[in-house]
Structures are given as C-alpha cells and as structure tokens.
DOTOR-942715 format. One record per residue (C-alpha): residue in three letters; x, y, z negated. Coordinates in steps of 0.2 Angstrom, whole numbers, padded with zeros to 4 digits, always signed. Example, Ala and Ser with C-alpha at 12.3 -4.5 7.8 and 13.67 -1.06 7.14 Angstrom:
2
ALA+0062-0022-0039SER+0068-0005-0036
//
This chain:
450
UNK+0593+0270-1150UNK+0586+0287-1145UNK+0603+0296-1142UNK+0612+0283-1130UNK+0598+0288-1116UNK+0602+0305-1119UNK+0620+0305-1120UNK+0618+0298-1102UNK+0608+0310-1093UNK+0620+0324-1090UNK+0632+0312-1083UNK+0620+0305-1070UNK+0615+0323-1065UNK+0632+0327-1063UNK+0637+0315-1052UNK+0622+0318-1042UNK+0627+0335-1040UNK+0646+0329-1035UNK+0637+0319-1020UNK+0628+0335-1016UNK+0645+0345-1013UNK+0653+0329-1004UNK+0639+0327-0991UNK+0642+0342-0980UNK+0662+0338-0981UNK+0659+0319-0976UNK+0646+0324-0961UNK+0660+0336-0955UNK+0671+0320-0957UNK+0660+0309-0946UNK+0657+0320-0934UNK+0676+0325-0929UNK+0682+0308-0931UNK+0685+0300-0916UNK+0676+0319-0907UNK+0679+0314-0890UNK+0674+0298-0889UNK+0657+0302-0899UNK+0657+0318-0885UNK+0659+0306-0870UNK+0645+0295-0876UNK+0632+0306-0879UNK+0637+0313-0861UNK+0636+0295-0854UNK+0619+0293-0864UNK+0612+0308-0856UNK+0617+0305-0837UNK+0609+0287-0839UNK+0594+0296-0845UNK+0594+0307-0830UNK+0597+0294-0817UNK+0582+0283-0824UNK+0570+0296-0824UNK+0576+0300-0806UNK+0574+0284-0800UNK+0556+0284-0807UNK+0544+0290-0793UNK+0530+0289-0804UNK+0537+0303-0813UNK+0531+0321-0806UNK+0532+0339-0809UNK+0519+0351-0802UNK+0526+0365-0792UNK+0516+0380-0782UNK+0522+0391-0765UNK+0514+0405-0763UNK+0512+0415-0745UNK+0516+0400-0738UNK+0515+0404-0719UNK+0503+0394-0709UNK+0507+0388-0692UNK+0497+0387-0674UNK+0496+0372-0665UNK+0486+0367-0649UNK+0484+0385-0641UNK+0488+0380-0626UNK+0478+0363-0626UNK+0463+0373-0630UNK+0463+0384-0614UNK+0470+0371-0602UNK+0459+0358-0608UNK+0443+0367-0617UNK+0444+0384-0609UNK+0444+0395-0624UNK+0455+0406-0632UNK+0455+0414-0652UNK+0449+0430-0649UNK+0452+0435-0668UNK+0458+0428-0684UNK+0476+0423-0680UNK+0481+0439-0687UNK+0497+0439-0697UNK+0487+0442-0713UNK+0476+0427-0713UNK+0489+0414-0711UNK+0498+0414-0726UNK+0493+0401-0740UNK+0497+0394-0760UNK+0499+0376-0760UNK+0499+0367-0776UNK+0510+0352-0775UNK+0516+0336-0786UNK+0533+0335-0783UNK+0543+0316-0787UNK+0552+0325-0802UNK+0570+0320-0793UNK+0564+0332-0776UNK+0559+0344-0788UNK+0573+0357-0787UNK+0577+0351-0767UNK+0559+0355-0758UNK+0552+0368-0749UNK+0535+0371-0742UNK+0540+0366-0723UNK+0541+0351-0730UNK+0520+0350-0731UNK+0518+0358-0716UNK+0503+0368-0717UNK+0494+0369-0700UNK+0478+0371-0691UNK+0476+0362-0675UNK+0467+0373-0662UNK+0462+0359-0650UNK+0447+0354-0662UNK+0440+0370-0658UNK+0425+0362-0643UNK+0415+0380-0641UNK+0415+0400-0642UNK+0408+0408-0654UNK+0413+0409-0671UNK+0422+0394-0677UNK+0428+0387-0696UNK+0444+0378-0694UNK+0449+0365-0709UNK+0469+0371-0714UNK+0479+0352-0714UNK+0494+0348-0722UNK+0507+0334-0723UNK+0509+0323-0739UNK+0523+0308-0741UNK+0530+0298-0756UNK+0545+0307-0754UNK+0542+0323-0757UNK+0524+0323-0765UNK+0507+0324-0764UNK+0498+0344-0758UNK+0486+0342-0772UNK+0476+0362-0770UNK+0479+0374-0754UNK+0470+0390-0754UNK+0462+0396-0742UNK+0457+0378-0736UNK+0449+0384-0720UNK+0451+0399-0711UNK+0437+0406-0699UNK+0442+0411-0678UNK+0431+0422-0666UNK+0432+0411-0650UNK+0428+0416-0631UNK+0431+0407-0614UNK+0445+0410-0605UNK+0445+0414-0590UNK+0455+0423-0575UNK+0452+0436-0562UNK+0462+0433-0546UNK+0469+0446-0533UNK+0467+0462-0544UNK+0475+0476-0533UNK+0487+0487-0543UNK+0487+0505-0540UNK+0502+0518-0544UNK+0498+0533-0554UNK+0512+0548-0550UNK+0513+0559-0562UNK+0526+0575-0564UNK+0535+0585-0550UNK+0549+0576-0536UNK+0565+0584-0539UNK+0567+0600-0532UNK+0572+0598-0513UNK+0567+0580-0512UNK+0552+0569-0505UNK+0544+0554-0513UNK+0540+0540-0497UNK+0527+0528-0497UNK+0528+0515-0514UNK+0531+0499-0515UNK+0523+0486-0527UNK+0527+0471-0532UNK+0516+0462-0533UNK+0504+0473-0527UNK+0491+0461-0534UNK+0490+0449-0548UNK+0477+0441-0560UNK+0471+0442-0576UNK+0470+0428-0590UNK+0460+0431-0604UNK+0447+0433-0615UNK+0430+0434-0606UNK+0425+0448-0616UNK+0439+0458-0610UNK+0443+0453-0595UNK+0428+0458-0587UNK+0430+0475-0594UNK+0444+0480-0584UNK+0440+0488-0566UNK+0458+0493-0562UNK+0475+0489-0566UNK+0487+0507-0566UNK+0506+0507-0565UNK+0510+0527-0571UNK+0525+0533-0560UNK+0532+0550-0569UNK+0542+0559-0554UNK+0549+0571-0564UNK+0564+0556-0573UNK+0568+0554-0554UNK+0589+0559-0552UNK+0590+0574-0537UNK+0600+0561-0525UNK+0592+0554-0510UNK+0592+0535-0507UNK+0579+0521-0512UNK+0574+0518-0531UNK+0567+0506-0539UNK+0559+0507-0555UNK+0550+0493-0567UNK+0535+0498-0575UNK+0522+0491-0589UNK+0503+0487-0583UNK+0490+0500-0590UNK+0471+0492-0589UNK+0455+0503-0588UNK+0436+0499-0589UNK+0425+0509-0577UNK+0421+0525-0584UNK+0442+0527-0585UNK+0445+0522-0603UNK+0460+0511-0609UNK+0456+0492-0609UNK+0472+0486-0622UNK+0475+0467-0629UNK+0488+0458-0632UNK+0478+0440-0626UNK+0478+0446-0610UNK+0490+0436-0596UNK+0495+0442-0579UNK+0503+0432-0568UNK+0507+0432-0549UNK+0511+0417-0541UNK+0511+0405-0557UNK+0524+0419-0564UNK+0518+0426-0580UNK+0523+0446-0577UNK+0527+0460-0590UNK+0531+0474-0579UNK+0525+0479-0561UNK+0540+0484-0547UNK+0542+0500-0538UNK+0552+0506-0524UNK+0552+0524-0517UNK+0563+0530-0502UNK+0570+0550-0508UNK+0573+0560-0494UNK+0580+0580-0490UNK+0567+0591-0488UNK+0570+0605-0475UNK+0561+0621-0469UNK+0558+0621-0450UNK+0548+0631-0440UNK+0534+0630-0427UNK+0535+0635-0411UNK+0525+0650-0407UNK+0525+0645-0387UNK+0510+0634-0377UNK+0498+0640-0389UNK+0482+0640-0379UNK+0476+0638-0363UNK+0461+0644-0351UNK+0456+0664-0347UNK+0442+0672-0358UNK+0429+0679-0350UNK+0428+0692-0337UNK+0434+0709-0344UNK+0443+0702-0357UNK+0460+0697-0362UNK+0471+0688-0376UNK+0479+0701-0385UNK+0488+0691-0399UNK+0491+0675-0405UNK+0497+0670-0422UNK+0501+0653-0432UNK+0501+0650-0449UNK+0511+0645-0456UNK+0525+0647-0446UNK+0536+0635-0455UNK+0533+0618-0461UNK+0542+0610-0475UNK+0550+0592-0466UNK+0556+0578-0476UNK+0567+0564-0467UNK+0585+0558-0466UNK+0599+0571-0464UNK+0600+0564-0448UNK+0582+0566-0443UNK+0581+0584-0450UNK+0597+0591-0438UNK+0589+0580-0424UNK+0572+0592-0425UNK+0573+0609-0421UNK+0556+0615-0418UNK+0539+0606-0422UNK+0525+0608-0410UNK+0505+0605-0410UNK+0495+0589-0403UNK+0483+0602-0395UNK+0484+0618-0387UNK+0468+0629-0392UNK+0456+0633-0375UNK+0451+0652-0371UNK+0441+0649-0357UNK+0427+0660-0357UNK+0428+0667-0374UNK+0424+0685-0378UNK+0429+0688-0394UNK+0441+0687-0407UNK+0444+0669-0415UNK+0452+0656-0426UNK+0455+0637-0424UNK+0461+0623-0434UNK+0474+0613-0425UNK+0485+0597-0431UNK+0504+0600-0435UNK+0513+0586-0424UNK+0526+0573-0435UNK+0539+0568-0425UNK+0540+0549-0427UNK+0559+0551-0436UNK+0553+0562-0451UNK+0544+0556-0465UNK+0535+0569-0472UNK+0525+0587-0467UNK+0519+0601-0479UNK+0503+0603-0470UNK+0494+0593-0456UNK+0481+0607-0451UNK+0489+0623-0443UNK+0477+0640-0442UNK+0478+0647-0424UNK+0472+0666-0424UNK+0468+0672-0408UNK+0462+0690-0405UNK+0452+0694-0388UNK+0451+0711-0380UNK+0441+0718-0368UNK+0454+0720-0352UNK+0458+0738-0347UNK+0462+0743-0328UNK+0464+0758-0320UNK+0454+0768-0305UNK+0457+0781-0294UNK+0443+0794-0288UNK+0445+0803-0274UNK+0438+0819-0271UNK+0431+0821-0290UNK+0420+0841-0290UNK+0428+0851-0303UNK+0419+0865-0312UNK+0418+0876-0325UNK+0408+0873-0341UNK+0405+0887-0356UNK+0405+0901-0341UNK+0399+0919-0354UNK+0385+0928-0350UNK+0388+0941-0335UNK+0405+0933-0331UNK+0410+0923-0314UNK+0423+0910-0315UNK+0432+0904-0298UNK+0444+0890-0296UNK+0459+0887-0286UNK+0454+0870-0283UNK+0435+0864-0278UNK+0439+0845-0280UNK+0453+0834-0288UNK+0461+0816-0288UNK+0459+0807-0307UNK+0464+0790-0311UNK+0453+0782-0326UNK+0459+0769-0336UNK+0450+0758-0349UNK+0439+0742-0352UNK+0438+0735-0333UNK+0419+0730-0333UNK+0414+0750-0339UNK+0429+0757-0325UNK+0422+0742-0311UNK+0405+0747-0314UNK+0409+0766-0312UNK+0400+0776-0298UNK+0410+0789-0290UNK+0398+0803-0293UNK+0395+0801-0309UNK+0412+0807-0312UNK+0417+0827-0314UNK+0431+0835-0319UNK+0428+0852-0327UNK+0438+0867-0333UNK+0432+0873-0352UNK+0431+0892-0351UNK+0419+0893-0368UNK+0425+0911-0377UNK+0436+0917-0363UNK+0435+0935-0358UNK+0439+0943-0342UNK+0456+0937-0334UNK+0468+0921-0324UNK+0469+0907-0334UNK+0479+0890-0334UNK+0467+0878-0341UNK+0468+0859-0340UNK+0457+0848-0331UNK+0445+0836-0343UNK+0435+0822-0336UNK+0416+0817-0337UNK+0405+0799-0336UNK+0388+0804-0336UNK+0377+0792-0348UNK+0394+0784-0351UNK+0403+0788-0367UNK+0423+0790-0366UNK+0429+0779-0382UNK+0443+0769-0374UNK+0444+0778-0357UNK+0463+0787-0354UNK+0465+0800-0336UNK+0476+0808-0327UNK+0471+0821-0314UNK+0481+0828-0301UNK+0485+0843-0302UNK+0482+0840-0323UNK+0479+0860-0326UNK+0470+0874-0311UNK+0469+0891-0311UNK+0454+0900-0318UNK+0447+0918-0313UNK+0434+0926-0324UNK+0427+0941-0315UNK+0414+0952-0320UNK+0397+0951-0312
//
C-alpha cells in the first residue's frame, strides 16, 4: 500500500516540470498567432481610450507659464477721462507674471498663456498718488481655469496730467559756419508747442532747446533744412528728460522740431574813408587825420548783392565843430538793405586835431649882435631885416612886432668879417613849433677892436 503513492510521485513532478518548459514556447505561440490582428486591437483599444478621456472636460492637468508678460489697458481713458498719468511702475520689469492654470487635459498640449490674458485696467485708477492695481485674467471652459498668478497686484506712482500750451522754442547754435559762408535768420517750425505730461515734470521745464551744430553744414550756399529732437531744461539750466512727456502743435503729436537757414557767400568789402566828418574845430586848430577802423567789413549776401556793393558807408558823419583836441567816435556801419549780413555794426572814427599854423611877415625886424667879447666892436651890413614866422596861428596872430629880433651870434669870435646867419627872437614867447625865413638869411659881421 505504501509504495504505490510513492511510485507515483516522480511522475507527477515530472510532468509538472514538462508544463514548466512548454509555457514560455506556448505564450510565444499566442502572442504571434494571428500578430497583426492582436497589434491592430490593442491600437484600436488605445485610441478609444484617448478619444474618451478627451472628450471628458472634467478631466484636467495643471500647467504653469512663467514671465508671462502683462498687458496695459485704459492709458489713454485714464488721462482723457480722469486726468492722470502712471508716473512709475510700468517698467518692463514689473510686468511679467507666473500663472498657475488647469488646463481640460485635451488643450493641454495646444494652449498658451495669451489665452488667459493677463492684464491690468488702468481706468480704475480714480486719483494720484500711489495706487495698487488688482492683476486680471481671463478664464473659459475651453481652455481652463487660472487658478494662482503671481504677483496678483502690482503697485503705480500716479500724477495728474496736464499740458502747458504755447511754449516758445529756442535754437541753440553750436560749432563754426563753414568757412566762407553766413548762417541767416532760423526758422522754426513750430516755433511753439505744448507740453503733456506728468505734473511733476511738466512744471519743471522752463525752456524747450533745439541744438543746431553749424559745423555738419555742407560749404554750398542755398537754404537747408534740418529736423531736430527737443532738449527740456529746468530753470537753473539742467536737463529735464522723460519719456511720458507729449509735445504736440496743432493736435500733431511732434518728435522733432524743423529748421530752415539761408547760407550765403561772404565777401570782404571795404569802407569808404570819404564824408567822414563835418564842422571846423576851433579857432587855431585844424583836422590833421582821419582814420576808420576797420577799413573792411566782412559782407554776407547773394552773389548778386555782393558784386552789386562796392563801397559801404556810415549812417553819420562825426561833427568837429569847435573841438580842440584830438578824439575818437563810435559810429554805426550802414547795411545796405540787399545784404544779409555785416561783421561789425559800430565803426571807430579817429580824428587827430592840431593846432593850425600860418605864416607872418615883419617888416623892418632890428638886427643885432648877441655874445659881442670884451673890448671888441661888432658892425652890421644890415641895421633891420624882413622875417616871415610860421607856426600855431593863435601864438603868430597874437605876435607884437616889437617883440620880434633878429640877431647875429658872434659868441668866441675874434677879430675879423664874418658871414653869420640871421636867427630869430619872441620875447616871453618860446619858439617850439615856430619855423623863419629872413631875408637876406645871413649879413656880414665886423669885429673891431675898441
């Protein structure tokens, strides 16, 4: 009885171990029989899978955007309507946002953050000052639900905005005209405009500039015209500079400011040295130079003007009437109504006075002898003479004929004939300026002794 059981048992395990070998062999049998058709199954198994969790809108996935960009809405509304303006906060820095969204697991792959449309509306903004604005975003069935957004608020500096009307522009010129060539008058326009902006800024500015440079002027005459950007500055001179500020000029919001300028030659021309002056000085004196300066003028004007001008005169001649001495006058240079341009308005007049000479004859003038040696005798050939005096007329019109002598100078001279020439006296009457001529200019002197 005991050894049937036993007899079996190594039969059983054997054929376990026979099913053992055959599994792998019969799973490799029902896994390539009939291959494509099991293959095509599981695919059509797998897209019905997918196409009912598709369709499922309950079914979502979370998804997060990071710097997502905000955008502005209502800045215009907000200075139309409420008269205020963002003076800070807007930069790009602060507007850029993470959003955490659920997305319907079919949009998952297809969305983007646009489709939330992160935003803040400016026109809820009431006062200045500084202002928290809530950051809003868009949510549909379709594309999900924005469930987190960081920041979710961003903070604005706000100011009034207001506008300055009729602001004059003025042109700074800088660097040299092109040698040979005159800058005209410039043009602007506008030569006004106003300014929108910030109160806080806009009442800093005192002037509005337009810098002209000269210098990157062509050498070619003819009219140019040149666009230029505005340059703001406060009242002590310094720079006023914001990118908030509008300036318009007739409802026409402007960038640049435009010049025109006229070049024209430039010629040297002088000034005539005629009609100078007028009048007589006074009594005993007369005009003994005149002299301009500077003699030429640089003119600017067309080629047509320039040939057409020869000389330039002075608006007035310079009066000497009763003048006795020497003098300068400050004249203006006269522009003749076809140039565009002198060097110099003011002309210095030099005029040099002198006292007038004339010329007297005396009659019948005593000659003698002067330096006449101890125990010596000098005689004349002639006892009177004719001399004619010339120098300043009110000295020679006031002269008395006796107080002038003529005289021989025998100082040192020793016994003997002498030619000697004939000299002139003024008593109390010096004779710095005073010329003569006598006739006869030399006599014959005799020195004899005692």
């Amino acid at each position: 009885m005991n050894t049937e059981p036993g007899k079996n048992l190594p039969s059983a395990r054997s054929r376990l171990m026979d099913m053992l070998r055959k599994t792998p062999a019969e799973l490799m049998r029902l896994v390539v029989h009939n291959w494509p058709w099991k293959l095509l199954a599981l695919f059509l198994a797998l897209c019905l899978w997918a196409g009912l969790i598709s369709q499922d809108a309950t079914l979502t996935r979370e998804r997060v955007f990071t710097d997502v960009p905000l955008s502005v809405t209502g800045a215009d509304n907000l200075r139309r309507n409420n008269g205020l303006i963002v003076l800070s906060g807007l930069e790009s820095e602060n507007l850029n946002v993470r959003m955490r969204v659920e997305v319907p697991q079919k949009e998952y792959l297809n969305v983007s953050s646009t489709y939330y449309n992160p935003r803040i509306d400016l026109t809820r903004i009431t006062e200045p000052g500084e202002q928290t604005v809530r950051i809003s975003t868009t949510s549909t069935n379709t594309y999900g639900t924005v469930m987190d957004i960081t920041p979710s608020t961003i903070t604005l500096q706000v100011d009034e905005y207001v506008t300055n009307y009729r602001v004059p522009v003025s042109v700074n010129v800088t660097g040299e005209y092109p040698e040979g060539y005159y800058g005209g008058s410039i043009s602007r326009d506008p030569s006004m405009v106003a300014i929108s902006g910030p109160r806080t800024i806009v009442d800093q500015i005192a002037r509005v500039y337009v810098d002209f440079d000269a210098s990157t002027l062509k050498a070619e005459a003819g009219e140019v015209l040149t666009a230029l950007p505005m340059r703001f500055v406060d009242r002590e001179g310094n720079d006023v500079e914001s990118n908030l500020l509008e300036i318009t000029s007739g409802g026409v919001l402007l960038r640049t400011i435009t010049l025109g300028q006229t070049l024209y030659p430039m010629r040297e021309i002088p000034l005539a040295n005629t009609s100078l002056i007028r009048g007589t000085p006074a009594k005993g004196y007369r005009v003994k130079d005149v002299t301009i300066s500077p003699a030429t003028l640089c003119a600017a004007g067309t080629e047509e003007a320039l040939d057409a001008v020869e000389q330039l005169f002075i608006d007035n001649v310079v009066d000497v009437s009763g003048v006795s001495e020497s003098f300068t006058a400050t004249v203006r240079a006269r522009k003749p109504s076809e140039l565009e341009y002198l060097s110099a308005e003011s002309i210095i007049i030099s005029v040099e006075i002198e006292q007038a000479e004339v010329s007297r004859t005396f009659d019948n003038v005593k000659l003698f002898a002067r330096g006449t040696g101890s125990g010596l005798n000098v005689a004349l050939n002639h006892k009177t003479l004719s001399a004619v005096l010339t120098g300043p007329q009110l000295m020679i019109s006031a002269l008395r004929a006796a107080n002038v002598t003529a005289y021989v100078d025998v100082t040192d001279l020793d016994v003997g004939e002498y030619e000697l020439p004939v000299e002139i006296h003024i008593e109390e009457q010096p004779m710095d300026g005073v010329s003569f001529i006598t006739t006869p200019a030399t006599v014959l002197a005799v020195i004899t002794q005692q």
